[in-house]
MARBA-3410 file (N, C-alpha, C, O; in Angstrom, 1 decimal):
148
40.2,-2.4,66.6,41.1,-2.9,65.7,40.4,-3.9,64.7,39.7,-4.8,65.2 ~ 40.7,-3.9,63.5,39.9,-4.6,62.3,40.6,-5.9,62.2,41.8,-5.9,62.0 ~ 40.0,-7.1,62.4,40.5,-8.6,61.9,41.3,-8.6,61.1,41.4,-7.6,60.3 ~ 42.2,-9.7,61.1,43.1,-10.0,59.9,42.2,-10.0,58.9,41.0,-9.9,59.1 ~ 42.9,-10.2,57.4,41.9,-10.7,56.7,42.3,-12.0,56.1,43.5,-12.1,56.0
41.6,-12.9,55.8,42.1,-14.1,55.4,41.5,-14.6,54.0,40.3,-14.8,53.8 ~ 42.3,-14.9,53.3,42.5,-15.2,52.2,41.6,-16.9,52.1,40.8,-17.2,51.3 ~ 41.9,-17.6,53.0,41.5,-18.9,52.8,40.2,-19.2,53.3,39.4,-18.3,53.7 ~ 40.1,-20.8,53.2,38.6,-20.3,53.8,39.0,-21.7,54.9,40.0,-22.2,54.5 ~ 38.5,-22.1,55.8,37.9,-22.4,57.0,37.7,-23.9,56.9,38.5,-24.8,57.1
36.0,-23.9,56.5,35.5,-25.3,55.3,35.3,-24.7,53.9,35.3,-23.7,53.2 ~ 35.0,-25.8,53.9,33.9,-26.0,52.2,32.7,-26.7,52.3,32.4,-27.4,53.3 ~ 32.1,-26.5,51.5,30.9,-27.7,51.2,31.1,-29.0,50.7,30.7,-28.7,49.5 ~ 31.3,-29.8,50.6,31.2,-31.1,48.9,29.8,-31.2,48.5,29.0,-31.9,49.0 ~ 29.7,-30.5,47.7,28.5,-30.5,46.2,27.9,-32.3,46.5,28.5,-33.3,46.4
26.6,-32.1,46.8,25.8,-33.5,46.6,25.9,-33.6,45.4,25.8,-34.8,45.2 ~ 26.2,-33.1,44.1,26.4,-33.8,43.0,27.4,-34.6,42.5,27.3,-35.3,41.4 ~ 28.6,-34.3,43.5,30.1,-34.5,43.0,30.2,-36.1,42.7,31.1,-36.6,42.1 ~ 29.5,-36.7,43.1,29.8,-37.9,42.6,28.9,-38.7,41.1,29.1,-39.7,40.4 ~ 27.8,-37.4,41.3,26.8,-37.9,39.6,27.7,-36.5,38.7,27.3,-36.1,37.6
29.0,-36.2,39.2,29.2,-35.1,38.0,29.8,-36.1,37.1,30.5,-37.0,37.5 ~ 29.5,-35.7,35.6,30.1,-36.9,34.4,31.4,-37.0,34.4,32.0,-38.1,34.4 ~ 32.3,-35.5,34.6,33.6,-35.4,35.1,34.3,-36.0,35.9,35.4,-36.4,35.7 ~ 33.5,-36.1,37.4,33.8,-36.8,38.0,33.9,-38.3,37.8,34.9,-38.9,38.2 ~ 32.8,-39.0,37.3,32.1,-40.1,36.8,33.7,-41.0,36.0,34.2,-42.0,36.2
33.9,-40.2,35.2,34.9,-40.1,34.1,35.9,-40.6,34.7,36.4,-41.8,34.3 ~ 36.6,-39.8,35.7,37.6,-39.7,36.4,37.7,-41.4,37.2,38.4,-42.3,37.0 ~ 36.7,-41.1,38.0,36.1,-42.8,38.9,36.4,-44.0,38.4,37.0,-45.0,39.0 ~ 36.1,-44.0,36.7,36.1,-45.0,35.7,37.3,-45.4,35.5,37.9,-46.5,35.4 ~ 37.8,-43.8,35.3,40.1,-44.7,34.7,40.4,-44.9,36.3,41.2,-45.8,36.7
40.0,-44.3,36.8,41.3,-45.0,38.5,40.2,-45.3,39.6,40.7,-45.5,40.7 ~ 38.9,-45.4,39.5,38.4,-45.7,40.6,38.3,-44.9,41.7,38.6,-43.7,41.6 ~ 37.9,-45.4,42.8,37.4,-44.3,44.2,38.6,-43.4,44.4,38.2,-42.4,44.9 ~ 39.7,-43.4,44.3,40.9,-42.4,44.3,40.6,-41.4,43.9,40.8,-40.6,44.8 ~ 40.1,-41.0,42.9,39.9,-40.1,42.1,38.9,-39.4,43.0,39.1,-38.2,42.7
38.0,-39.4,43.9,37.4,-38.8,45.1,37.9,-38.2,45.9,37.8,-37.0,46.2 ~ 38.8,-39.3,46.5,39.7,-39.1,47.8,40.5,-37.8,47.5,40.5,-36.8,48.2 ~ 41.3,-38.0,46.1,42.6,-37.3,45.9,41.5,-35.9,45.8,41.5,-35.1,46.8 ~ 40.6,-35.5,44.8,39.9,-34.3,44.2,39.5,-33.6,46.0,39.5,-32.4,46.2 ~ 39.3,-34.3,46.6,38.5,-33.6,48.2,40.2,-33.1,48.8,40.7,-32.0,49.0
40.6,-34.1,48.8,42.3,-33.3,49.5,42.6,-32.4,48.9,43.1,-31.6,49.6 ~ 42.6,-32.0,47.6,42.8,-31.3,46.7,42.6,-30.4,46.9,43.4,-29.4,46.9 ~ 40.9,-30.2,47.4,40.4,-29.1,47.4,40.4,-28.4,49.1,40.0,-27.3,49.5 ~ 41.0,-29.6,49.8,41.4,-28.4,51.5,42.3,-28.4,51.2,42.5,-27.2,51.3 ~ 43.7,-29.0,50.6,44.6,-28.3,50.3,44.9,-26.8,49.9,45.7,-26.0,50.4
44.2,-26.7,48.6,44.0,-25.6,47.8,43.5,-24.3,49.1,44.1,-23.4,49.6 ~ 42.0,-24.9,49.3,41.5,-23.8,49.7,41.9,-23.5,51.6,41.1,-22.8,52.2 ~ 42.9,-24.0,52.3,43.9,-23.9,53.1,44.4,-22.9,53.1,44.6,-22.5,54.3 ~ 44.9,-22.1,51.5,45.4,-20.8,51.3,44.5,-19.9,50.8,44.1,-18.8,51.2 ~ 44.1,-20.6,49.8,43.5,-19.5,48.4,42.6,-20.4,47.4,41.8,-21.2,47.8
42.8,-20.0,46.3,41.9,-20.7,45.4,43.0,-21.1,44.4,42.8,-21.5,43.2 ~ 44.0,-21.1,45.0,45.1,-21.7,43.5,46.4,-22.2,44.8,46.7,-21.9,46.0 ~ 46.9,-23.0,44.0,48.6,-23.1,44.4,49.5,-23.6,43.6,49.3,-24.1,42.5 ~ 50.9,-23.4,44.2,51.6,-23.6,43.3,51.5,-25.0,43.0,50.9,-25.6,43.8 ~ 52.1,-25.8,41.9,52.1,-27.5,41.4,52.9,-28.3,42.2,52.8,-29.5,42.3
54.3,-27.3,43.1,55.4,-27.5,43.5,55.7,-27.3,45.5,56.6,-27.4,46.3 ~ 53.7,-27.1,45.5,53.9,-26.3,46.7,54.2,-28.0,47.4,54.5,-29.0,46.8 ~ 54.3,-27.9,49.0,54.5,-28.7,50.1,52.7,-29.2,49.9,52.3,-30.2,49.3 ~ 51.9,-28.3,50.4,50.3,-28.8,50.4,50.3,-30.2,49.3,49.6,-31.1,49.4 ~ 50.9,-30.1,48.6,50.2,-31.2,47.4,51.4,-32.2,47.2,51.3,-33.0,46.3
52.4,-32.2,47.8,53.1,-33.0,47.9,53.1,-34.2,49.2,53.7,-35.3,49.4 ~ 52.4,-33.5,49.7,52.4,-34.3,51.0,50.9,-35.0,51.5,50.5,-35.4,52.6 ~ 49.9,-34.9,49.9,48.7,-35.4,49.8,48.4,-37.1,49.9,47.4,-37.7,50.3 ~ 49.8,-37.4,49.5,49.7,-39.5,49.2,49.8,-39.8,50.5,49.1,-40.6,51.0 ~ 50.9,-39.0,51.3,50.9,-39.4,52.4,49.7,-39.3,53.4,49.0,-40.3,53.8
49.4,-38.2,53.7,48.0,-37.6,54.4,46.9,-38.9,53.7,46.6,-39.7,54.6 ~ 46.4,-39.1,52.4,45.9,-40.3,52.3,46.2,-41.7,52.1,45.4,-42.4,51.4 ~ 47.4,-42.4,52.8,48.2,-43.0,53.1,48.1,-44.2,51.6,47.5,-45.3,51.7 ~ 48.6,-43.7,50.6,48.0,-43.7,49.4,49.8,-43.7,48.5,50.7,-43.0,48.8 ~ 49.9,-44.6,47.6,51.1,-44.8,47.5,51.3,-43.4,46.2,50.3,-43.0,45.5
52.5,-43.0,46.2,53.2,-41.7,45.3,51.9,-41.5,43.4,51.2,-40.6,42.8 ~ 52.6,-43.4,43.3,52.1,-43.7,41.5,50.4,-43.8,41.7,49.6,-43.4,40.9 ~ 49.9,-44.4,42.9,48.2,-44.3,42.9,47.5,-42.9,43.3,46.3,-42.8,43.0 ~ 48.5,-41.7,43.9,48.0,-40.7,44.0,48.1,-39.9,42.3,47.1,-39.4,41.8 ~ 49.2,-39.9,41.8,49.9,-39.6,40.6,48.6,-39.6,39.5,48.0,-38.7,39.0
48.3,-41.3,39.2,47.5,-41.6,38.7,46.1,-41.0,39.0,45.9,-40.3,38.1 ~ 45.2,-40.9,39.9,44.2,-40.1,40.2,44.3,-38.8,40.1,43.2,-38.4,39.6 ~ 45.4,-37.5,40.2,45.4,-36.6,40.1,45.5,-36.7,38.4,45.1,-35.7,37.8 ~ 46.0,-37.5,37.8,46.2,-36.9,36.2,45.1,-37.6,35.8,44.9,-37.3,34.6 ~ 43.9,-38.5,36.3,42.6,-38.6,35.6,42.5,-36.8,35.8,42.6,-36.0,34.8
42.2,-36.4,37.2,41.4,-35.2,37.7,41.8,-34.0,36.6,40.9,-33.3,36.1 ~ 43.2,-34.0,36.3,43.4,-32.9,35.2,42.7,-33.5,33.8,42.2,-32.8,33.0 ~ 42.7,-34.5,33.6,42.5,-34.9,31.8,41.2,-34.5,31.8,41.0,-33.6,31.0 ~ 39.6,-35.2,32.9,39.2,-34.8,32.5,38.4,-33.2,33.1,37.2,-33.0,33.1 ~ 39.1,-32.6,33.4,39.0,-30.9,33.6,38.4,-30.4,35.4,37.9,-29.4,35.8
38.8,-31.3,36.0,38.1,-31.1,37.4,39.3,-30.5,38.5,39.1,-30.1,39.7 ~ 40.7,-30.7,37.6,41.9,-29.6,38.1,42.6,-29.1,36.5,42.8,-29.8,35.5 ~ 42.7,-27.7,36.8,43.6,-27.4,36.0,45.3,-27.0,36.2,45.9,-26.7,37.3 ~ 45.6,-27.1,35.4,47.3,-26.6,35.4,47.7,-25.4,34.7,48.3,-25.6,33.7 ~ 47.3,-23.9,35.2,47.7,-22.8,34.3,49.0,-22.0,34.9,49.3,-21.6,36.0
49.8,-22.0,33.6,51.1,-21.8,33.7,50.9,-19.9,34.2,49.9,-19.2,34.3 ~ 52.1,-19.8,34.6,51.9,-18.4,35.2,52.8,-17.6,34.1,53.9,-17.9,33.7 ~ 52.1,-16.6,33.7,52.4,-15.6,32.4,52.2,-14.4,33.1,51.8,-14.1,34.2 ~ 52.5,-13.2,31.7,52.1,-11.6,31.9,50.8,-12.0,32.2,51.0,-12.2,33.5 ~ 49.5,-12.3,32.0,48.2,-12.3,32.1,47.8,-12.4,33.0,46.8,-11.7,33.4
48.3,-13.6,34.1,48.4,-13.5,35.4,48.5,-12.8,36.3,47.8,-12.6,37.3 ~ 49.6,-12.2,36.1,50.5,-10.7,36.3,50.2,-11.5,38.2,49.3,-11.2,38.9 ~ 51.2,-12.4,38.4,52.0,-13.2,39.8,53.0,-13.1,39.7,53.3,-13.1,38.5 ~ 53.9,-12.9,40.5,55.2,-12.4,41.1,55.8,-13.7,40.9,55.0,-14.5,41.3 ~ 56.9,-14.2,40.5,57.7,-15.4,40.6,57.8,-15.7,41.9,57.4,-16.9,42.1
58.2,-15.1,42.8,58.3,-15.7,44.1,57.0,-16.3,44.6,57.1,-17.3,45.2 ~ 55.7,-15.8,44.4,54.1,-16.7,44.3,54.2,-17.8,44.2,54.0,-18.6,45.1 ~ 54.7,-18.0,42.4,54.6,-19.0,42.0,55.9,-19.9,41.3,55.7,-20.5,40.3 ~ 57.1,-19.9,42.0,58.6,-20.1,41.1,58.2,-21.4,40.6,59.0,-21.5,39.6 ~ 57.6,-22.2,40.5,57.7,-23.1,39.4,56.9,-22.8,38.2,57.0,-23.6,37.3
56.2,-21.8,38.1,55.7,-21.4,36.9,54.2,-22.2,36.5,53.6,-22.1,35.5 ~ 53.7,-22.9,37.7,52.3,-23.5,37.3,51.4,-23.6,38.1,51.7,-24.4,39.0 ~ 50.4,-23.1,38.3,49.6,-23.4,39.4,48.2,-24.2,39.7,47.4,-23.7,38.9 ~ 47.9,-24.9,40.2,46.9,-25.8,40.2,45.4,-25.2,40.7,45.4,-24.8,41.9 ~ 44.2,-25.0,39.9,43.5,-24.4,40.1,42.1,-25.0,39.8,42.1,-26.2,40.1
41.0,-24.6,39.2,39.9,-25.1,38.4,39.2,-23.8,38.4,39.3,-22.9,39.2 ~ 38.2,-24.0,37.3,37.0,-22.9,37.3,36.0,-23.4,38.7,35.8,-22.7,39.7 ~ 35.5,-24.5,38.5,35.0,-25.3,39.6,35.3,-24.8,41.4,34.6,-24.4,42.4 ~ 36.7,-25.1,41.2,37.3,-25.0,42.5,37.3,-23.0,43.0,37.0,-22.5,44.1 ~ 37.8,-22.1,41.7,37.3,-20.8,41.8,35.8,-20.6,42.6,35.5,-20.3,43.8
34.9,-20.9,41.3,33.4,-20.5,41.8,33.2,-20.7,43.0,32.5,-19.9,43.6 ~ 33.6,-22.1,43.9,32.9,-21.9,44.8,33.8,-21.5,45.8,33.3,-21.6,47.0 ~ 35.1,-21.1,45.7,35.8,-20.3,46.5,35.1,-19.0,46.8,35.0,-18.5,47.9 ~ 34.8,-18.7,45.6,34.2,-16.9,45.4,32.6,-17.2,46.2,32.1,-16.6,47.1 ~ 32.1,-18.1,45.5,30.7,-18.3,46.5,31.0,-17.9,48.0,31.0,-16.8,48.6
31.3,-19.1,48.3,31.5,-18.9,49.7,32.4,-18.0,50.3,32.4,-18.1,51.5 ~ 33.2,-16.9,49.9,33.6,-15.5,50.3,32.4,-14.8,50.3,31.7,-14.7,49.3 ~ 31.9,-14.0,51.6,31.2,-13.0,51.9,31.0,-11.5,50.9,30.0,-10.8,50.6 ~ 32.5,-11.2,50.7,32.6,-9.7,50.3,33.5,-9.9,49.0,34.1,-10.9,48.6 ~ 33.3,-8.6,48.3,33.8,-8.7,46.8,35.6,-8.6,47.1,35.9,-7.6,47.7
36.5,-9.4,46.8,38.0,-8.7,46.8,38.1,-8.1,45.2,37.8,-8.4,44.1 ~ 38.8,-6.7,45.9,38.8,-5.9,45.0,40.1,-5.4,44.0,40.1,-4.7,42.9 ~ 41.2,-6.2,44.8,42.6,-6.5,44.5,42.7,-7.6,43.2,41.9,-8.5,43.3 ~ 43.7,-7.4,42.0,44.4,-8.0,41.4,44.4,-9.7,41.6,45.5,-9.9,42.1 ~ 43.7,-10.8,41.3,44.2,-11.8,41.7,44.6,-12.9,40.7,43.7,-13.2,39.9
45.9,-13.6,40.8,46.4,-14.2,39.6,45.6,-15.5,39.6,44.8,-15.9,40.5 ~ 45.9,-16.2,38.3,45.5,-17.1,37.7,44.1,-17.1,37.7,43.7,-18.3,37.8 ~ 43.3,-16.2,37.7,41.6,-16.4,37.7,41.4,-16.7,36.6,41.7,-16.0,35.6 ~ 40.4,-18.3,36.4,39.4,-18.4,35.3,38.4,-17.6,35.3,37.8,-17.3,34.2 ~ 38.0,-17.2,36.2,36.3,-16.6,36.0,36.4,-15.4,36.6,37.5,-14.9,36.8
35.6,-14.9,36.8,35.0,-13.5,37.0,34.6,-13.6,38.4,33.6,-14.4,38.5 ~ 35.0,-13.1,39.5,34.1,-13.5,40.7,33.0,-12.2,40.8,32.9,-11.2,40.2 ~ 32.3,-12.7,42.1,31.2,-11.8,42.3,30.6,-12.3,43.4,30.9,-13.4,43.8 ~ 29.8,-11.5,44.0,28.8,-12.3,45.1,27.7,-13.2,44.4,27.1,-14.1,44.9 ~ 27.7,-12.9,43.4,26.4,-13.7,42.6,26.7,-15.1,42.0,26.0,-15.9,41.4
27.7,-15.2,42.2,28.6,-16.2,42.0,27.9,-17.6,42.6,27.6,-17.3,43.8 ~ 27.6,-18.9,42.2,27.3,-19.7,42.5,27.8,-21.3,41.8,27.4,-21.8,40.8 ~ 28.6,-21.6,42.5,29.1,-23.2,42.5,28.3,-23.8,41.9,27.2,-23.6,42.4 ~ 28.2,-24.7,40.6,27.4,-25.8,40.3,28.0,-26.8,39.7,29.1,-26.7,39.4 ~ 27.7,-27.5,39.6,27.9,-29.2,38.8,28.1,-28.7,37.4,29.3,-28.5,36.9
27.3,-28.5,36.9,27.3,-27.9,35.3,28.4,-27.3,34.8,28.9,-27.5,33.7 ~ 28.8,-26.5,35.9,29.8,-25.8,35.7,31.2,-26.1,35.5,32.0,-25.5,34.9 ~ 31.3,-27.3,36.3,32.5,-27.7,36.3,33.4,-28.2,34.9,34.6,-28.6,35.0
END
């Protein structure tokens, strides 16, 4: 009998650069060390399921608490992380081609960043349809700073 298969992953890495990325750097600058904390939850949140979630899901609502972090200081750090590009917010359209029930609030929290090294660290190519992709995955696929 063949394993489940699973969509999420396990761990992650944190990139030895994430704290010299300028993005990041950026981020540090309008709110300070938050801007760390909240981007790392972010990203087991996220990658808990998949490489995207919804804006409206439970996982990211329940992030200030898990970093015992008040509502407006989490609020604040997550909208440095979107301004300067280290989360994105892509609305769910034909292009996506996601099912409303996916995504019923219509937005999903994702990054190119947070992609690549989802797709890195997956072993095998998925060959299925998957919504809100910035990039192109592949096995050749490789996570970087630059990239972000």
């Amino acid at each position: 009998m063949a394993r489940p298969r699973k969509d999420h992953l396990e761990y992650f890495p944190v990139d030895v650069g994430l704290l010299s990325n300028p993005k990041m750097m950026m981020a540090v600058n309008d709110v300070g060390p938050d801007a760390v904390s909240v981007y790392v939850a972010l990203l087991a949140a996220v990658y808990s399921k998949s490489y995207w979630m919804p804006k409206d899901d439970e996982r990211l609502q329940v992030l200030p608490a898990r970093l015992r972090m008040s509502v407006e200081r989490f609020d604040a750090a997550y909208d440095a992380l979107v301004r300067w590009r280290l989360v994105e917010e892509v609305a769910a359209d034909v292009e996506n081609d996601v099912e409303k029930s996916a995504c019923p609030c219509g937005v999903a929290v994702t990054s190119k960043g947070m992609q690549e090294q989802y797709f890195a660290i997956k072993t095998r190519v998925i060959s299925e349809k998957l919504p809100f992709l910035l990039i192109k995955p592949g096995l050749s696929d490789v996570a970087s700073p630059e990239k972000w």
